[in-house]
C-alpha positions in Angstrom: 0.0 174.0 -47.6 0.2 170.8 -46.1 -3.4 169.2 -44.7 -5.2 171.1 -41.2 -5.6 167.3 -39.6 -5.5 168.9 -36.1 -7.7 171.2 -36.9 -10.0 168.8 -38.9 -9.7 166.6 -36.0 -11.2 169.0 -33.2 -13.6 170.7 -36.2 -15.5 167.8 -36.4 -17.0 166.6 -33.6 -17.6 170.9 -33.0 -19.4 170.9 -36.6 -21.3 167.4 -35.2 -22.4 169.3 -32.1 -23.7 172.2 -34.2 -26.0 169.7 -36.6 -27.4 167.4 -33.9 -28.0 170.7 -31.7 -30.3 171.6 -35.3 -32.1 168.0 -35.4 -35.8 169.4 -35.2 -37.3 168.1 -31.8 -39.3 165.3 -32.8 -36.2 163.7 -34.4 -34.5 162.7 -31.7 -33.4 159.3 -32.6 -32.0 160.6 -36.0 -30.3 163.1 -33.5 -28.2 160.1 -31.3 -27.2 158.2 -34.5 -25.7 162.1 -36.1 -23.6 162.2 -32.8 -22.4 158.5 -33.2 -21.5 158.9 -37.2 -19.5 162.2 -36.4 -17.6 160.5 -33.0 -17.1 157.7 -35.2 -15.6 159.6 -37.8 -13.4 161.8 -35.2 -12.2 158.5 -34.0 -11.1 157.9 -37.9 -9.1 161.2 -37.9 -7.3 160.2 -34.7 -6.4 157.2 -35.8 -5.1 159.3 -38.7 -2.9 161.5 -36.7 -1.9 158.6 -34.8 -0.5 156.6 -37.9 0.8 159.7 -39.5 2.7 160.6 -36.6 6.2 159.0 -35.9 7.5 158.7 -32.7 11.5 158.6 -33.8 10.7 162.5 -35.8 10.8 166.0 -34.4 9.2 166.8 -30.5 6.3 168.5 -32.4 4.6 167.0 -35.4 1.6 167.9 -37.8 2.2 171.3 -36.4 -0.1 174.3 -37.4 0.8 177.9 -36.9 -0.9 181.1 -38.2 -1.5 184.6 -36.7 -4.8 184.8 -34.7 -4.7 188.1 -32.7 -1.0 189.5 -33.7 -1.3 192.7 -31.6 -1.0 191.0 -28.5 1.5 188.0 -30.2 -1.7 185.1 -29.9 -0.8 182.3 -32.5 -3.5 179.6 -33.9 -0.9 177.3 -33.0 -1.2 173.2 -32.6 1.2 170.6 -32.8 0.8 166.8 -31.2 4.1 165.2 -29.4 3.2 161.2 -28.1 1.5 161.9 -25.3 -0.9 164.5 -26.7 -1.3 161.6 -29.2 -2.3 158.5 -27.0 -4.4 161.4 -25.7 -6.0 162.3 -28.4 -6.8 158.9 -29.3 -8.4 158.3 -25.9 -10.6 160.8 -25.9 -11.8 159.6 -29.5 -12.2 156.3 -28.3 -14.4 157.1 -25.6 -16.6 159.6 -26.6 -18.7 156.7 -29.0 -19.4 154.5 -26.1 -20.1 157.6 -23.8 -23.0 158.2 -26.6 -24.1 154.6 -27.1 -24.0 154.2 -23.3 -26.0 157.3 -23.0 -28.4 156.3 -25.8 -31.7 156.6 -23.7 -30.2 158.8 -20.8 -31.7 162.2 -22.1 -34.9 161.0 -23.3 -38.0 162.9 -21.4 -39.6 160.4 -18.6 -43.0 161.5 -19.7 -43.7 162.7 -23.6 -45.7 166.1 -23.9 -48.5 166.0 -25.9 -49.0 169.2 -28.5 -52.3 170.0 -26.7 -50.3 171.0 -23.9 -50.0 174.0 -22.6 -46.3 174.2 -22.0 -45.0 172.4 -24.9 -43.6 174.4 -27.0 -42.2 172.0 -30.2 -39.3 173.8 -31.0 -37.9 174.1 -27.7 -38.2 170.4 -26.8 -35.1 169.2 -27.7 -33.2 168.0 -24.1 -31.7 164.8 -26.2 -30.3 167.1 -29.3 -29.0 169.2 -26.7 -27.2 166.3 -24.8 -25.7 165.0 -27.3 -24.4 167.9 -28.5 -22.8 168.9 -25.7 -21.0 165.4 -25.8 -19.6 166.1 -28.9 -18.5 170.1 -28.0 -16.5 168.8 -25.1 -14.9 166.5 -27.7 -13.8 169.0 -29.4 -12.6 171.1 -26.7 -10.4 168.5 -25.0 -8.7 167.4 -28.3 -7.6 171.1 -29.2 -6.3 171.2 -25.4 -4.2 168.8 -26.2 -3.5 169.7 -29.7 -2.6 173.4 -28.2 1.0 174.4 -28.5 0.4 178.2 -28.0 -0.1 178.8 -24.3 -2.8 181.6 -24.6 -5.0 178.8 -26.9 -5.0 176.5 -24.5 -6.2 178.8 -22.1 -9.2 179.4 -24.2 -10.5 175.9 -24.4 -9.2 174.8 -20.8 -12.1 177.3 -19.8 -14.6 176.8 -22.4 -14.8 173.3 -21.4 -16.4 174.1 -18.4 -19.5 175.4 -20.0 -20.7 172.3 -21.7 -19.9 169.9 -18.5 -21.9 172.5 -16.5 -25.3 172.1 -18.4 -24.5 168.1 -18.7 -24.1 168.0 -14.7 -27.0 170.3 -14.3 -29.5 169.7 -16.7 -29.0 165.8 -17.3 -28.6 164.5 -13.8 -28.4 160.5 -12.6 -32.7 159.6 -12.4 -31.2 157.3 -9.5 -32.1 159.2 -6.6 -33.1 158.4 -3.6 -35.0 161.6 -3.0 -37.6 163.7 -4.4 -37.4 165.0 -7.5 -37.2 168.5 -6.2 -33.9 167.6 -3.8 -32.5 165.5 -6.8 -32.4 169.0 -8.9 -31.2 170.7 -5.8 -28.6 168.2 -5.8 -27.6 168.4 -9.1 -27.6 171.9 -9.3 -25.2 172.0 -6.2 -22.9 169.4 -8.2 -22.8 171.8 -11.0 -22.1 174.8 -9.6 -19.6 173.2 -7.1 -17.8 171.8 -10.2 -17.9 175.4 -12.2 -16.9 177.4 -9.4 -14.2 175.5 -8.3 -12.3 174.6 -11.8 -13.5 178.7 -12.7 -11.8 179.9 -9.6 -8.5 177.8 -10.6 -8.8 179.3 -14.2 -8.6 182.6 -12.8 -5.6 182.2 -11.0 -3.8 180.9 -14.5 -5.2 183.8 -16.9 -3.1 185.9 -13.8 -0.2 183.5 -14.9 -0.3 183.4 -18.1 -0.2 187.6 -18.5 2.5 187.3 -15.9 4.2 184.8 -18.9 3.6 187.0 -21.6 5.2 189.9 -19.8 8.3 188.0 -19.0 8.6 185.8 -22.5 7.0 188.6 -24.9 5.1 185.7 -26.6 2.7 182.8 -25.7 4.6 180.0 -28.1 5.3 177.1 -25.9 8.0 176.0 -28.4 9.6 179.5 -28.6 9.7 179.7 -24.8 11.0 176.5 -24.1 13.7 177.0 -27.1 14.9 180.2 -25.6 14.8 178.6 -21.9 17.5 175.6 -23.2 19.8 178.3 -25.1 19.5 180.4 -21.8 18.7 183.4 -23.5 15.5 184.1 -21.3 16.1 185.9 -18.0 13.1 185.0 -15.9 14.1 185.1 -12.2 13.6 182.8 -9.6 10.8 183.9 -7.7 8.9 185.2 -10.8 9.5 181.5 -12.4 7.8 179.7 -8.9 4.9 182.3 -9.1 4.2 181.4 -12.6 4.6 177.8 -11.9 2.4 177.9 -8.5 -0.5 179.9 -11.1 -0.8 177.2 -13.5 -0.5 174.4 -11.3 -2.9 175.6 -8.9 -5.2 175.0 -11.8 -4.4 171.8 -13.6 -4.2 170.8 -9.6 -8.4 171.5 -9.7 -9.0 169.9 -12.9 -7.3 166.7 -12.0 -8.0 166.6 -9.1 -5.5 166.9 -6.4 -6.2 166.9 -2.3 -7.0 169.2 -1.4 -8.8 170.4 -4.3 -10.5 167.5 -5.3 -14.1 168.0 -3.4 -16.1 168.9 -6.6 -15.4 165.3 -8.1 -17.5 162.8 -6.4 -20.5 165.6 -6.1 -20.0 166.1 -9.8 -19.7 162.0 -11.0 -22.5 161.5 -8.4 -25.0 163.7 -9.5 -24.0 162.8 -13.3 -25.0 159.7 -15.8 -22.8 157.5 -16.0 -21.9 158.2 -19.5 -21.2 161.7 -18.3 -19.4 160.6 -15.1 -17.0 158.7 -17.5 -16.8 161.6 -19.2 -16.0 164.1 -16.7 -12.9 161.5 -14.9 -12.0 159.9 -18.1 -11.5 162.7 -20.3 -11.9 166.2 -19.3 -10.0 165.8 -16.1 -6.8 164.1 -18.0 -6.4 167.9 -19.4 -5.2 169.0 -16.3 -2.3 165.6 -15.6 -1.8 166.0 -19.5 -0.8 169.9 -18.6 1.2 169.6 -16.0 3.7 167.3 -18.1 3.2 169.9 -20.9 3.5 173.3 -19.4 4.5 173.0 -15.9 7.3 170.7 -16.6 8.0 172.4 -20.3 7.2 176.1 -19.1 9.2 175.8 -15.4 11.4 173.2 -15.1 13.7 174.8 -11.7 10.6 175.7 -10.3 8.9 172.5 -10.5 11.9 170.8 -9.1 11.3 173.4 -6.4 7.8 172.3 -5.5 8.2 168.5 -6.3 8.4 168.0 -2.3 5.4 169.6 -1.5 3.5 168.0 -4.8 4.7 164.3 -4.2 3.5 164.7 -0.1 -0.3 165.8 -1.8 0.0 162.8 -4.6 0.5 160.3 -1.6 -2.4 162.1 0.6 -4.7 161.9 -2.6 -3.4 157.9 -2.8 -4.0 156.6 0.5 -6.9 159.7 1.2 -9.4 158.4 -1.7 -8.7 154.6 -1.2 -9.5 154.9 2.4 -12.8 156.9 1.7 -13.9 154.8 -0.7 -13.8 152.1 1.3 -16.4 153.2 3.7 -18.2 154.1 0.6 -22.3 153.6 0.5 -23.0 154.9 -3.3 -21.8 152.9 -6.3 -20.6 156.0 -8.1 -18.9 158.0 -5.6 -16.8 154.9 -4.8 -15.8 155.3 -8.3 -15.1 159.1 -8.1 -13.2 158.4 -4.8 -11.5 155.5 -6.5 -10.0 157.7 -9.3 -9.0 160.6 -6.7 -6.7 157.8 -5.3 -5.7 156.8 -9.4 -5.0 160.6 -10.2 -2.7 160.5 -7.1 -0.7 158.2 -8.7 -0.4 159.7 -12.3 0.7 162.8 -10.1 3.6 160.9 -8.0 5.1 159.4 -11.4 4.8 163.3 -13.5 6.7 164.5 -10.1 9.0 161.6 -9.6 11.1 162.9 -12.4 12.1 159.4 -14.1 11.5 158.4 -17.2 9.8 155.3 -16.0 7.4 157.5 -13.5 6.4 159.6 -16.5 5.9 156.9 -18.9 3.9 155.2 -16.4 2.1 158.0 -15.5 1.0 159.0 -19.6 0.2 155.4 -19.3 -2.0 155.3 -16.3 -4.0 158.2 -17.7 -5.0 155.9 -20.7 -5.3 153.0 -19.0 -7.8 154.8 -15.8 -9.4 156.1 -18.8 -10.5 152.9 -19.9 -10.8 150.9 -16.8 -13.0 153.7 -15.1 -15.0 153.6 -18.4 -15.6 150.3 -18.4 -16.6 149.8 -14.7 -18.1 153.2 -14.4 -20.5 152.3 -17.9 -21.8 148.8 -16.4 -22.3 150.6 -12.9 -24.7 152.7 -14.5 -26.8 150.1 -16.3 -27.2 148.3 -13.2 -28.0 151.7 -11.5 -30.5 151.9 -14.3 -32.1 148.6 -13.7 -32.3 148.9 -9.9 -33.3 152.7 -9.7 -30.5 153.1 -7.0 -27.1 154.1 -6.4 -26.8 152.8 -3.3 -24.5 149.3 -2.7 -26.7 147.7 0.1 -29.4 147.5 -2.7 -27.8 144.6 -4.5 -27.1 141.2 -4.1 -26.5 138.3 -6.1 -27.0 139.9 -9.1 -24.3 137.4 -10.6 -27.0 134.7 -10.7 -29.8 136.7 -12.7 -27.2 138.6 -14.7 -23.9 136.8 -15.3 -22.8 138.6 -18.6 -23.4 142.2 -16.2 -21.6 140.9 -13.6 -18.3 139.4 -15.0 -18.3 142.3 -17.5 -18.6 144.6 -13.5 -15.4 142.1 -12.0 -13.3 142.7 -15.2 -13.3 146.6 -14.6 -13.2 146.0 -11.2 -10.5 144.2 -11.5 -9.0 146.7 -13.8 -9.1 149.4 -11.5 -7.2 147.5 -8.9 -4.8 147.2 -11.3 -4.7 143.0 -11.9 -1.4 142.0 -13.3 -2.5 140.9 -17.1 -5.0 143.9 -17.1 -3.1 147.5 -18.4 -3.4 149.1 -15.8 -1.4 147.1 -13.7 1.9 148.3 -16.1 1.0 151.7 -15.9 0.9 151.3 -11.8 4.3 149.1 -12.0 6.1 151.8 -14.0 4.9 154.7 -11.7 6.0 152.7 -8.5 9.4 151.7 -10.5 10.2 155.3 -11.3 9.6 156.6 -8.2 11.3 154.1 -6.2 14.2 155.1 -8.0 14.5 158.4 -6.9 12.5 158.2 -3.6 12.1 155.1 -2.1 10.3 156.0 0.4 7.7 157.8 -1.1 7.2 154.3 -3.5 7.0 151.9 -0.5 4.1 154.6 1.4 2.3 154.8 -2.5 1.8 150.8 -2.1 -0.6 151.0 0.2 -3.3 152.5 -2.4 -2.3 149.1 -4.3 -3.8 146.9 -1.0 -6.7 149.5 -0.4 -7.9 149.3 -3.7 -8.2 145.8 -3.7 -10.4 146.4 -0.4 -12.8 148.6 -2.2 -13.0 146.8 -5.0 -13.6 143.4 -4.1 -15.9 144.4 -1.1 -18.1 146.4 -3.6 -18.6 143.2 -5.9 -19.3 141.0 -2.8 -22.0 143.0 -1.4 -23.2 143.6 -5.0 -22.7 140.7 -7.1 -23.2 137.8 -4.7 -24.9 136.4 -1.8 -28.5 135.8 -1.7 -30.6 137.5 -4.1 -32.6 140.4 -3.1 -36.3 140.3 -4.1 -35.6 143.9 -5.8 -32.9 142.1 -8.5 -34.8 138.7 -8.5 -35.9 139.3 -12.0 -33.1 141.8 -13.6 -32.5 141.7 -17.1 -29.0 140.6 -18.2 -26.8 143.0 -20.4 -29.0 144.0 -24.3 -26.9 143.5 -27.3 -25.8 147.7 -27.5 -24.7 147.6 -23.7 -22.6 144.3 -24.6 -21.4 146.3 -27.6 -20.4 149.0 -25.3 -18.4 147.3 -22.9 -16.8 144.1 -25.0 -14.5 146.2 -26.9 -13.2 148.7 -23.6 -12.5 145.0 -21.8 -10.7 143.8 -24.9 -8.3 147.0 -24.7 -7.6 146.5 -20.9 -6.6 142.7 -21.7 -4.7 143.5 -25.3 -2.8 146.7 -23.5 -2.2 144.8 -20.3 -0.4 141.7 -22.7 1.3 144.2 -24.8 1.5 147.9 -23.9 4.6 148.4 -26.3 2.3 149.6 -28.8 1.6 152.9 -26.3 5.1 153.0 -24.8 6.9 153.3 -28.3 4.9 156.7 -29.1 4.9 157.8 -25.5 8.7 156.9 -24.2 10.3 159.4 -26.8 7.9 162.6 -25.6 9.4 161.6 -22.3 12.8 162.0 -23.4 12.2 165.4 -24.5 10.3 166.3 -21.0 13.2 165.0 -18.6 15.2 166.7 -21.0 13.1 170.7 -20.0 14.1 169.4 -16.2 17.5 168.3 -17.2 17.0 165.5 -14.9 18.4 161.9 -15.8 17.3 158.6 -13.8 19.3 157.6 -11.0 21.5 154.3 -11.6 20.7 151.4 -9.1 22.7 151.5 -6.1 23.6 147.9 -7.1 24.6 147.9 -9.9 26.9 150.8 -9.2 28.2 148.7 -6.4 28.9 145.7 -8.4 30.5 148.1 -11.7 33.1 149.2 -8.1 33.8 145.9 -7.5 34.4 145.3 -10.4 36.6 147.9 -11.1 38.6 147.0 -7.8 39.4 143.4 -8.9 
């Protein structure tokens, strides 16, 4: 039997969690540098799977299949195609500057002495647990996309939920403006917000995916789509758009999509910024990741049906987010708003059924990844140096911390998509593609391009220069680990930006297969038509 590297791959960082949940209390440093070594050593395996896969093979490689719960036809089945590779890799990447980033964010304020009455040794582990937790959505999100049997998926779509609740909840932003009694109120709103709405979604698939089982009499994703291109699966029309509507409705939540996105800046705003990164640069790429992967794969007539309706939400969410976070006041749910707006656009190109929309869209979802990383991680260490969240806080922090703020313009920068910086290809493509089939829509889906450069630029003037506040006047520059964190995610939006070929060779054949489920092909340009008439008539 060949090698479980999927399996391996998601085990780890699950086994990781396990141990550093088991560091006894007083070890907590020993517990932060266990949760690096197994990230790290995650990130190994992906590069692994990445390097062992090739992107010329079969649709599904490295595959795994074994009966789980037979009675009720439940496979253990995994299998990576290129997008659930550059995925896979993402999430890898980020996790270990999530937990170097985080290195001090779970450590108690005030240490309990053993005298005390409430201190209870065993039990005082909130920095184990964090970190932990880190590592167990890991693992979740790397099976999600390693899942090739529908009812699987399901399983850890869910499950992640549970982890991010406690990391909302229980390790909130120490920013606050309030007391600390409203700041727990606050997070504790954030965190149920976030669980209730993504559970509520879930729910509506689990009715979905039953309703698939009945009609396809298994939960294989390759067997279904097989027996959907030899025509030899009779699911009707209506039944097909129900389905469809099920499992979008939820991938819609977990991405998020106006009008379903309200639980995003609560949650990010309430969070660290390590988790905030987490929560917009990992968990919610599951649901973009699934709507190529099951929507597409599961329903192509039906998603033709309701791409319409779905490209009219992507261009709210564009223009919606840019516009409120403009008129933004906190650092972080500028961010969250900012990737609302972002998501929109991975959306439009999924929907724009081109293989330059998709493409660009796989792309975009590593390259927000990064960029929101890297702004998002240097937002929070100057939230952590000022004690506040709030933009009219700062000024001219450029002159007491240069390496902090040119490090905060690059992501910035990044997020407004900078020709030279990757995400500007991953925006070009989207636009491309959809021009192509709906002009239209492209030219509206610009205006998110001028609004972003609004927000951003107006949030590093009114942070980064002018006078200097009294407050910032003696601010510390970036320490050698935050440098550490950030100098390698600006180094991958410069090397990508220069030469994304190195993505869009693993990526571009998955694509294929996908406008292939739709049967769609990408429209020829008008002019060159024209001139091949012309041509013709000479």
């Amino acid at each position: 039997m060949d090698f479980p590297l999927l399996t391996v791959t998601a085990a780890v960082p699950a086994v990781g969690a396990i141990l550093t949940a088991a560091v006894p209390a007083a070890r907590r440093t020993a517990a932060k540098w266990l949760a690096l070594f197994f990230s790290l050593v995650t990130l190994a395996l992906a590069v692994l799977v990445a390097v062992r896969f090739e992107p010329g093979g079969d649709r599904y490689q490295l595959t795994e299949s074994r009966p789980w719960i037979a009675d009720f036809g439940v496979r253990y089945e995994l299998g990576v195609d290129g997008i659930g590779v550059v995925l896979i890799g993402l999430t890898a990447l980020l996790i270990p500057f999530v937990i170097a980033a985080g290195w001090h964010d779970a450590d108690p304020l005030a240490e309990p002495t053993s005298g005390s009455a409430t201190w209870q040794p065993s039990r005082w582990r909130p920095t184990q647990g964090f970190f932990a937790l880190i590592l167990m959505v890991e693992a979740m999100v790397i099976i999600s996309f390693e899942a090739t049997d529908v009812f699987l998926f399901y399983i850890f779509f869910e499950a992640m939920l549970i982890p991010m609740y406690f990391l909302i909840g229980g390790f909130g932003d120490r920013a606050h403006s309030g007391s600390d009694e409203n700041a727990a109120a606050q997070r504790s709103y954030a965190a149920v917000k976030f669980l209730l709405y993504n559970l509520v979604g879930g729910l509506i698939m689990l009715a979905a995916v039953i309703g698939l089982y009945v009609v396809a009499g298994n939960f294989s994703l390759q067997e279904i789509t097989a027996a959907r291109a030899a025509g030899t699966l009779d699911m009707a029309t209506n039944t097909e758009r129900l389905l469809f509507l099920g499992f979008f409705f939820a991938f819609a939540v977990k991405a998020p999509l106006w009008p379903l996105h309200t639980w995003l800046p609560n949650a990010m705003g309430e969070s660290t910024a390590p988790v905030a990164v987490l929560i917009t640069a990992v968990v919610d790429k599951v649901g973009t990741f699934a709507m190529l992967r099951f929507c597409l794969g599961l329903f192509p007539d039906a998603s033709k049906w309701a791409t319409p309706v779905i490209l009219v939400l992507a261009l709210i969410s564009i223009v919606y987010g840019a516009l409120v976070a403009v008129g933004q006041r906190d650092i972080k749910r500028l961010v969250a708003y900012a990737s609302i707006s972002h998501f929109g656009f991975i959306i439009l190109g999924i929907f724009a059924m081109t293989s330059q929309g998709q493409s660009g869209a796989t792309l975009y979802m590593v390259n927000h990844g990064l960029s929101t990383a890297a702004l998002m991680l240097v937002a929070g260490f100057l939230i952590s140096r000022r004690g506040s969240r709030l933009i009219a806080d700062y000024g001219g922090v450029q002159k007491v911390a240069p390496v902090l703020a040119g490090t905060f313009l690059i992501g910035g920068l990044a997020t407004l998509s900078l020709p030279g910086l990757a995400p500007f290809v991953s925006e070009f493509l989207v636009l491309v593609g959809t021009f192509a089939r709906y002009p239209v829509v492209g030219i509206i889906a610009t205006v998110g391009i001028v609004l972003a450069a609004l927000y951003t630029l107006v949030l590093y003037q009114r942070t980064m220069t002018g006078p200097v506040k009294e407050e910032v006047r003696t601010m510390p520059d970036l320490h050698l680990r935050e440098v550490l964190v950030v100098a390698p995610l600006i180094a991958l939006l410069i090397g990508l930006g220069v030469y994304p070929k190195v993505l869009t060779d693993i990526v571009n054949p998955a694509v294929e297969h996908t406008m292939s489920d739709v049967k769609q092909t990408d429209p020829k340009p008008e002019v060159a038509v024209e001139a091949k008439n012309g041509e013709e008539a000479k």
